[in-house]
DSSP file (Angstrom, degrees, kcal/mol; ACC not computed):
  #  RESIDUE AA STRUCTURE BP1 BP2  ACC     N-H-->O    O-->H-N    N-H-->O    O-->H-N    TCO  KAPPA ALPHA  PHI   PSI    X-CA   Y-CA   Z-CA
    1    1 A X              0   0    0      0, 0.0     2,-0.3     0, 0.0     0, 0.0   0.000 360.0 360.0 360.0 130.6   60.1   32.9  133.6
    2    2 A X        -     0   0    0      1,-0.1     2,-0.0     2,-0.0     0, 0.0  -0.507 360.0-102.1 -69.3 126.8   57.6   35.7  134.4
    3    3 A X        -     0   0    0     -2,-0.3     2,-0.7     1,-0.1    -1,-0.1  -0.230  26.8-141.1 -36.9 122.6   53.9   34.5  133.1
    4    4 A X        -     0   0    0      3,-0.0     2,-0.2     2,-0.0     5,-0.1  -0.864  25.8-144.2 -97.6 107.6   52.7   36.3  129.5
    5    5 A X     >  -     0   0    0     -2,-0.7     4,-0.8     3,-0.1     5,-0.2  -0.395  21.6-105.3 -70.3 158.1   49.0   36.9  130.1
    6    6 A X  H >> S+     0   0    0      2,-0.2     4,-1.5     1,-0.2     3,-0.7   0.880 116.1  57.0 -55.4 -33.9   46.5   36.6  127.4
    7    7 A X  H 3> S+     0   0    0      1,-0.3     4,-2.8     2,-0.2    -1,-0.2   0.884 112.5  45.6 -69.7 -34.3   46.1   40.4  126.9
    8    8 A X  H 34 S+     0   0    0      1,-0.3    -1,-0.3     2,-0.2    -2,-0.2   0.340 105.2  51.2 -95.2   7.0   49.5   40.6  126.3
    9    9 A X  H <X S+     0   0    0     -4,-0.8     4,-0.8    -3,-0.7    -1,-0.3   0.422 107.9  56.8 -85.7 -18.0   50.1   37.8  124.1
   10   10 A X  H  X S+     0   0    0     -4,-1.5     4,-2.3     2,-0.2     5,-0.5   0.863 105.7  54.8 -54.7 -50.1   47.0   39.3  121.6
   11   11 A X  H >< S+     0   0    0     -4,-2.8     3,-0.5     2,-0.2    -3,-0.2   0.996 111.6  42.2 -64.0 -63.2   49.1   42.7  121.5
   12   12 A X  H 34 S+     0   0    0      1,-0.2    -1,-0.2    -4,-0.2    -2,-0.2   0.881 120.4  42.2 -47.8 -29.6   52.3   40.6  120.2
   13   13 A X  H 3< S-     0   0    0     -4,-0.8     4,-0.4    -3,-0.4    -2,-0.2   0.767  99.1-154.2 -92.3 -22.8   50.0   38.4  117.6
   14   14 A X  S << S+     0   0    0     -4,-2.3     4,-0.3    -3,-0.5     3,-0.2   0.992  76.1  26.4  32.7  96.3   48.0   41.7  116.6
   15   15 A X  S    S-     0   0    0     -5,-0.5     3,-0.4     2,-0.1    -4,-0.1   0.762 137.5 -72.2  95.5  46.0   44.5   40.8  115.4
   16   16 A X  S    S-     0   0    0     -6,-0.4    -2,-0.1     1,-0.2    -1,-0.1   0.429  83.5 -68.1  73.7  -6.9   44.7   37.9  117.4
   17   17 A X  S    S+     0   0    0     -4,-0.4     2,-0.6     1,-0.2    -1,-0.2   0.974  70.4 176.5  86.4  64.5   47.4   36.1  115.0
   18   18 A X        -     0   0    0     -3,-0.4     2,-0.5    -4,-0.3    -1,-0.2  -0.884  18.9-150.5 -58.6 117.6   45.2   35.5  112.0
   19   19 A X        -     0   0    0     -2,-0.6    33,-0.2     1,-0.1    34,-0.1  -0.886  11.6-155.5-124.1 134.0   47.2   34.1  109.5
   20   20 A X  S    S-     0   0    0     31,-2.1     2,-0.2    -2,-0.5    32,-0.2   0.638  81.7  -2.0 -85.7 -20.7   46.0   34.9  105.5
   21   21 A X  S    S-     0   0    0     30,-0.5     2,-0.5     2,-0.0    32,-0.3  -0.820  71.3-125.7-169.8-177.3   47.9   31.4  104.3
   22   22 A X        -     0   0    0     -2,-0.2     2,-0.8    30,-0.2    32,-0.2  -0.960   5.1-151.6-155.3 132.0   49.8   28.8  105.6
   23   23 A X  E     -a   54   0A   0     30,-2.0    32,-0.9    -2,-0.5     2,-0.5  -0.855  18.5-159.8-120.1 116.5   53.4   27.1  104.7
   24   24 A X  E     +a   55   0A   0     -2,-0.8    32,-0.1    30,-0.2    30,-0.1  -0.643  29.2 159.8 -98.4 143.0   53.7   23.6  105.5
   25   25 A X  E     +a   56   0A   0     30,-3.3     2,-1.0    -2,-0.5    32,-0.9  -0.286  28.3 144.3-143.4  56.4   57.1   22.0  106.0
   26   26 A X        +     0   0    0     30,-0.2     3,-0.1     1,-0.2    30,-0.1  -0.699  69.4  20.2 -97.5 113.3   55.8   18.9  108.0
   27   27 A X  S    S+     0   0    0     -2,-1.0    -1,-0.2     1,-0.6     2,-0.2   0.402  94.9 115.1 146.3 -52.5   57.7   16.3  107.1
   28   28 A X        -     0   0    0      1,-0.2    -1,-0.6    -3,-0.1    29,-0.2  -0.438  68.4 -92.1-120.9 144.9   60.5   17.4  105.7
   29   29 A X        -     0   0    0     -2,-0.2    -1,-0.2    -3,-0.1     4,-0.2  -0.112  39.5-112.5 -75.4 171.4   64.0   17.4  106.4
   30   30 A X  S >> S+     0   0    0      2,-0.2     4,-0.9     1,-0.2     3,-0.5   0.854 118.6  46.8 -84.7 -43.2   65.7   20.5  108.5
   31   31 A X  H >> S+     0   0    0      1,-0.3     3,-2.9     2,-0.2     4,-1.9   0.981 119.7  35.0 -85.0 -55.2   67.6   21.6  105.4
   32   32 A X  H 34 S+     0   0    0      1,-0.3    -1,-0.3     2,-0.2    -2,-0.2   0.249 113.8  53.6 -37.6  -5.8   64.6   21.4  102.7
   33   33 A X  H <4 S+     0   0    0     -3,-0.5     4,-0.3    -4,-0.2    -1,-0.3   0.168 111.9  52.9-126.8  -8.3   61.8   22.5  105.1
   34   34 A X  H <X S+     0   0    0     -3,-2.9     4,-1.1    -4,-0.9    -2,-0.2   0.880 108.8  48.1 -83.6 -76.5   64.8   26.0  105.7
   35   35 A X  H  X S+     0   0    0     -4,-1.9     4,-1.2     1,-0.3    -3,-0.2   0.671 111.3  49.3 -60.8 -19.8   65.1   26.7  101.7
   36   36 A X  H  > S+     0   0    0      2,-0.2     4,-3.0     3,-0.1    -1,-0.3   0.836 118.7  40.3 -88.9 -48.2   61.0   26.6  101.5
   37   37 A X  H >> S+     0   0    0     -4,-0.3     3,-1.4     1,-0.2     4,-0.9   0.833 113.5  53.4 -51.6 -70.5   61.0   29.2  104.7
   38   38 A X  H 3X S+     0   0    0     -4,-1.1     4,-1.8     1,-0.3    -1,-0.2   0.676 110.7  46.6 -28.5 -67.6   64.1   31.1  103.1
   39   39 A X  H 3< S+     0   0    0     -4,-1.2    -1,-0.3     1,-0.3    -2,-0.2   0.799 116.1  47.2 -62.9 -49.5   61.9   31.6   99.6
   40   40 A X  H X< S+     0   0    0     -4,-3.0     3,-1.2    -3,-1.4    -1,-0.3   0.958 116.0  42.7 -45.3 -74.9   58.9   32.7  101.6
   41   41 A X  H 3< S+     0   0    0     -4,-0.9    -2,-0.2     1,-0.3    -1,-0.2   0.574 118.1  41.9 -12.7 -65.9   60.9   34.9  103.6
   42   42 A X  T 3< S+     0   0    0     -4,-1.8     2,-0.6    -5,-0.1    -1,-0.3  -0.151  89.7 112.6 -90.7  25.7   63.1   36.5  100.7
   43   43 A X  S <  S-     0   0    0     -3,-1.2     3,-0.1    -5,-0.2    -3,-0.0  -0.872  85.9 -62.0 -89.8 131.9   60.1   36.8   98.2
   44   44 A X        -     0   0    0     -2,-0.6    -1,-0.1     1,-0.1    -2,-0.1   0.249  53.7-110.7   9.9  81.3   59.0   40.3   97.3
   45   45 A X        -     0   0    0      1,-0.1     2,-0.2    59,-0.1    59,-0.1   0.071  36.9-153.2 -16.9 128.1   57.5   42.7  100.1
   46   46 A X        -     0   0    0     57,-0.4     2,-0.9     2,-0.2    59,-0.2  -0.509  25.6 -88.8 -70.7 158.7   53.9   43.1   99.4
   47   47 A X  S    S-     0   0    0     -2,-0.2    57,-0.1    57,-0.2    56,-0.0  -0.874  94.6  -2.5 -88.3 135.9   51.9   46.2  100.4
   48   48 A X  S    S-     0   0    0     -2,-0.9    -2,-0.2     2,-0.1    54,-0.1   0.384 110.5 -27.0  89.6 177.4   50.4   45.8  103.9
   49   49 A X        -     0   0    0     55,-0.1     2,-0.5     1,-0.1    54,-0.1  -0.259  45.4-170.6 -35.0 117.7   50.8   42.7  106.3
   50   50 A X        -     0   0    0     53,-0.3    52,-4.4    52,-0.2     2,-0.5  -0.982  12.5-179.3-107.9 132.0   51.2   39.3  105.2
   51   51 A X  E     - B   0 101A   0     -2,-0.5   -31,-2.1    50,-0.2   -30,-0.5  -0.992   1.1-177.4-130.2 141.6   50.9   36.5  107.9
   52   52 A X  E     - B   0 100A   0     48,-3.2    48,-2.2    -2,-0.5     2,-0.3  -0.434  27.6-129.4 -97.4 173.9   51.3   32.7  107.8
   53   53 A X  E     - B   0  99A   0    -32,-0.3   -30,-2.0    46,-0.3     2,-0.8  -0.978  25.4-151.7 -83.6 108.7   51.1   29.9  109.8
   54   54 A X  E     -aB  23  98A   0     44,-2.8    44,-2.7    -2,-0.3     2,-0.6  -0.830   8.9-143.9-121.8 120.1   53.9   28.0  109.5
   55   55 A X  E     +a   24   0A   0    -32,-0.9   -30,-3.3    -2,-0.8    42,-0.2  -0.642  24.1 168.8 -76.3  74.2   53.4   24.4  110.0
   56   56 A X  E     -a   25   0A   0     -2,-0.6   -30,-0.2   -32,-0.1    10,-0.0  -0.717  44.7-104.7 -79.9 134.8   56.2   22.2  111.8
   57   57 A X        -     0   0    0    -32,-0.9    10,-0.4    -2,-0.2    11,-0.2  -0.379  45.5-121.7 -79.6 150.0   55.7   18.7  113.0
   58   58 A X        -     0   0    0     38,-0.2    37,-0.2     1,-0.1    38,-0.1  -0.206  37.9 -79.9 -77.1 167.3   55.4   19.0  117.0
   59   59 A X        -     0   0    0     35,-0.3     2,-0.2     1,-0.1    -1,-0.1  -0.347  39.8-148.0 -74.4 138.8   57.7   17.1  119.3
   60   60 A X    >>  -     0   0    0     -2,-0.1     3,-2.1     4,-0.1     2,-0.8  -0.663  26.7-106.0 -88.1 134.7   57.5   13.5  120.3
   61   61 A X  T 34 S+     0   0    0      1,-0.2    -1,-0.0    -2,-0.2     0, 0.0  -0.632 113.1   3.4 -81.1 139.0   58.5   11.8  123.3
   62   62 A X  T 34 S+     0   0    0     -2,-0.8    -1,-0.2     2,-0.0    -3,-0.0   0.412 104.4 108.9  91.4  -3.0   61.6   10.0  122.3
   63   63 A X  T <4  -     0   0    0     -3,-2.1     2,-0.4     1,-0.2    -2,-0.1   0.667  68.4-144.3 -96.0  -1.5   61.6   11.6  118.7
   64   64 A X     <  +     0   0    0     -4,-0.6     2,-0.6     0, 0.0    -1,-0.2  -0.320  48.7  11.4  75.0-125.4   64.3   13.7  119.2
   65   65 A X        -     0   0    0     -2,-0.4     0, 0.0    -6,-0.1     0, 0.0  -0.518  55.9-158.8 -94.9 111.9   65.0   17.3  117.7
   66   66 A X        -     0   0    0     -2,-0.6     4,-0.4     1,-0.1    -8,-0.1   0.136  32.0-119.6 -57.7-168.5   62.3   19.2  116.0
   67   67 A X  S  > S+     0   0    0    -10,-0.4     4,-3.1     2,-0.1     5,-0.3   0.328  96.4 100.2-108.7  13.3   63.2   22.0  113.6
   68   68 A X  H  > S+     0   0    0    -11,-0.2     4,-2.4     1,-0.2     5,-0.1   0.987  89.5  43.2 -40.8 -50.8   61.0   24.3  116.2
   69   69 A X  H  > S+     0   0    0      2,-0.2     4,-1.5     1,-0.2    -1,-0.2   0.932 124.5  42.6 -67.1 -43.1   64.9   25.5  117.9
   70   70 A X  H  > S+     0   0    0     -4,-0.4     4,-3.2     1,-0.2     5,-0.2   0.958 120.0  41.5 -59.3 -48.0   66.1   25.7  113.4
   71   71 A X  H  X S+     0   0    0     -4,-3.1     4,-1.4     1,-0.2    -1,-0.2   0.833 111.9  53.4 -50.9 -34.5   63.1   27.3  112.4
   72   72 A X  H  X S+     0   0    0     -4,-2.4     4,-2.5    -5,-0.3    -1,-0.2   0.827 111.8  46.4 -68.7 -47.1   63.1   29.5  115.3
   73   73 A X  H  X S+     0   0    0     -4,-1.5     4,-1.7     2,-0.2    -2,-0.2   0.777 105.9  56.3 -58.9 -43.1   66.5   30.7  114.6
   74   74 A X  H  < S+     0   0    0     -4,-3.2     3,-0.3     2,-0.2     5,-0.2   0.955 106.4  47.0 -68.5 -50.7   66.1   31.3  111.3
   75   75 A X  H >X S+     0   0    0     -4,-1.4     3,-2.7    -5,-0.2     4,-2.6   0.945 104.1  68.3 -57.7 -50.6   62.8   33.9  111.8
   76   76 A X  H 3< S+     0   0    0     -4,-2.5     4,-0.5     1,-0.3    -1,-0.2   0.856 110.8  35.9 -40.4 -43.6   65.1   35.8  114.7
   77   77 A X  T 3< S+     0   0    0     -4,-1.7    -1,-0.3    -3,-0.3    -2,-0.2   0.332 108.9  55.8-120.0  41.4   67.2   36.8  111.9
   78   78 A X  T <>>S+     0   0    0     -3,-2.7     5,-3.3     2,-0.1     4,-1.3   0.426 110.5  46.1-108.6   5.6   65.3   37.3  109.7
   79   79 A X  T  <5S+     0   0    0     -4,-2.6    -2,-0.2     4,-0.3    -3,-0.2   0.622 106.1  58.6 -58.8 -33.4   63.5   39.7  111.8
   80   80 A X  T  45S+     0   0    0     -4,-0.5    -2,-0.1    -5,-0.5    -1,-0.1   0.723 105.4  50.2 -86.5 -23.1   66.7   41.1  112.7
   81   81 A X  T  45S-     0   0    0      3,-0.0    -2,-0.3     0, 0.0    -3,-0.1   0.939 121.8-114.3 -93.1 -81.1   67.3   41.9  108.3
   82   82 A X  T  <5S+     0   0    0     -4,-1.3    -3,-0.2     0, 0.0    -2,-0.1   0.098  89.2 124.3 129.0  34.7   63.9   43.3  108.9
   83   83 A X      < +     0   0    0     -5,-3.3    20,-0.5    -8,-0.1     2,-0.4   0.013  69.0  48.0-109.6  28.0   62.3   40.6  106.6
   84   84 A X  E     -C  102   0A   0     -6,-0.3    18,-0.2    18,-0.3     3,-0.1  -0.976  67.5-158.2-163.8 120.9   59.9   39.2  109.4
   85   85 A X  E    S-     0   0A   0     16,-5.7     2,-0.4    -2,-0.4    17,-0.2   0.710  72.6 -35.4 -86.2 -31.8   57.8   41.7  111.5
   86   86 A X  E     -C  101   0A   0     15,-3.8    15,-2.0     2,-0.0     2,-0.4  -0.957  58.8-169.5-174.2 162.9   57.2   39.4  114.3
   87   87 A X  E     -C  100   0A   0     -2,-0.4     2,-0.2    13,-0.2    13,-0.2  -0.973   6.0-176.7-153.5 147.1   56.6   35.9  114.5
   88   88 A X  E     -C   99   0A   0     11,-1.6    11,-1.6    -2,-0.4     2,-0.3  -0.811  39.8 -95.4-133.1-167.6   55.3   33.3  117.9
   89   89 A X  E     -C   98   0A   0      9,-0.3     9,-0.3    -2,-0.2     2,-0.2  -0.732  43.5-109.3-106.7 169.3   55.0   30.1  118.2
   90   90 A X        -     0   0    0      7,-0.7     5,-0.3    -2,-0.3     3,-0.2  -0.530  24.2-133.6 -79.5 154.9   51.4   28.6  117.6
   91   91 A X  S    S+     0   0    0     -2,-0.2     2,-0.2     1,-0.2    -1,-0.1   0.652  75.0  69.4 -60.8 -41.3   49.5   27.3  120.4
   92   92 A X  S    S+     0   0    0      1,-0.2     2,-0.2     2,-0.1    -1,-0.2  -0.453  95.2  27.4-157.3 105.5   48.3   24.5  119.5
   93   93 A X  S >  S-     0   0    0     -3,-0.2     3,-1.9    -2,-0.2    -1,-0.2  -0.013 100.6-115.9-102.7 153.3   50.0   21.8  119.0
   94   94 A X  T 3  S+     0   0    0      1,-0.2   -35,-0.3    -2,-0.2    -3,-0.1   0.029  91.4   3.1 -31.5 149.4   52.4   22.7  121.1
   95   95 A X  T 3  S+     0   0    0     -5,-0.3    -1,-0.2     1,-0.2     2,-0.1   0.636  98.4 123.1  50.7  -1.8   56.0   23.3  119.4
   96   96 A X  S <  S-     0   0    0     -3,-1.9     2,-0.2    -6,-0.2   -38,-0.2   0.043  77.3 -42.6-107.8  42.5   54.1   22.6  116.0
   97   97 A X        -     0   0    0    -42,-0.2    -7,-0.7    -7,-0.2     2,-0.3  -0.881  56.0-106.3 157.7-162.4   54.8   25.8  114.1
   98   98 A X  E     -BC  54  89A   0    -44,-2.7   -44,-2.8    -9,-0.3    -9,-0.3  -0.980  21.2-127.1-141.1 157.8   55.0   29.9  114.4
   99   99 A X  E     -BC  53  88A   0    -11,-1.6   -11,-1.6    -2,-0.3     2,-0.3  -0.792  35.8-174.8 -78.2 144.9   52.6   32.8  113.1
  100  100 A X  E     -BC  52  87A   0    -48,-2.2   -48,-3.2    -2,-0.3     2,-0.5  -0.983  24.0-160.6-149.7 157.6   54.6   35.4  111.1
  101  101 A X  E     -BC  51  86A   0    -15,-2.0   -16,-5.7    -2,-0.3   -15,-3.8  -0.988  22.0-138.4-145.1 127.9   53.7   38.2  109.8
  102  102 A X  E     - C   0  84A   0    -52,-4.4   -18,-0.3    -2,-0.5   -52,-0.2  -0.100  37.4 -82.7 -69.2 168.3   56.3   39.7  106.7
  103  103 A X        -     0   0    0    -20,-0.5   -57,-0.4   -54,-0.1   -53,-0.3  -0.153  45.7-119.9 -58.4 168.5   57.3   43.0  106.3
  104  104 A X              0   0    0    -59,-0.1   -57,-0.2   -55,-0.1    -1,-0.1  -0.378 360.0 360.0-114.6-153.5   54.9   45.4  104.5
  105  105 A X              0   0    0     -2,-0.2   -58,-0.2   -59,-0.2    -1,-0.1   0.396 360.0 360.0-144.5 360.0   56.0   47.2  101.3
């Protein structure tokens, strides 16, 4: 897997991946921690950028399957209905969320 340099992970988070609020779904079971993202997701465009941090708990050794791989899936299409402008995963903790930033309005 080819190496992402810093400069070039800043250009994908744009403004450095600030995020104006935060949805936490730590905790919470895979299908109930989907319906809070879905509601976020599908609420009413806004004018200009809105970005989260959205809060997942990070992986455990032995703890078995985060929702990183559901969660992940879910923002890919909803990027792809063109309700998600970009999204990564956060840095730190590892695996323990994504930035996204909504469509604008």
């Amino acid at each position: 897997m080819p190496h992402l340099d810093p400069d070039q992970a800043r250009h994908l988070l744009r403004g450095g991946g600030v995020a104006e609020a935060e949805l936490d779904l730590r905790g919470l079971p895979q299908a109930e921690a989907l319906a809070r993202l879905k509601r976020l997701v599908d609420q009413p465009v806004r004018p200009g950028p809105v970005r989260y941090a959205v809060r997942i708990d990070p992986p455990v050794p032995g703890g078995g399957e985060t929702l990183f791989h559901p969660v992940g899936r879910f923002l890919l299409d909803a990027r792809r209905r063109e309700r998600v402008v970009q999204f990564a995963p956060l840095a730190d903790p590892p695996g323990g969320g994504f930035f996204v930033e909504l469509g604008t309005g």
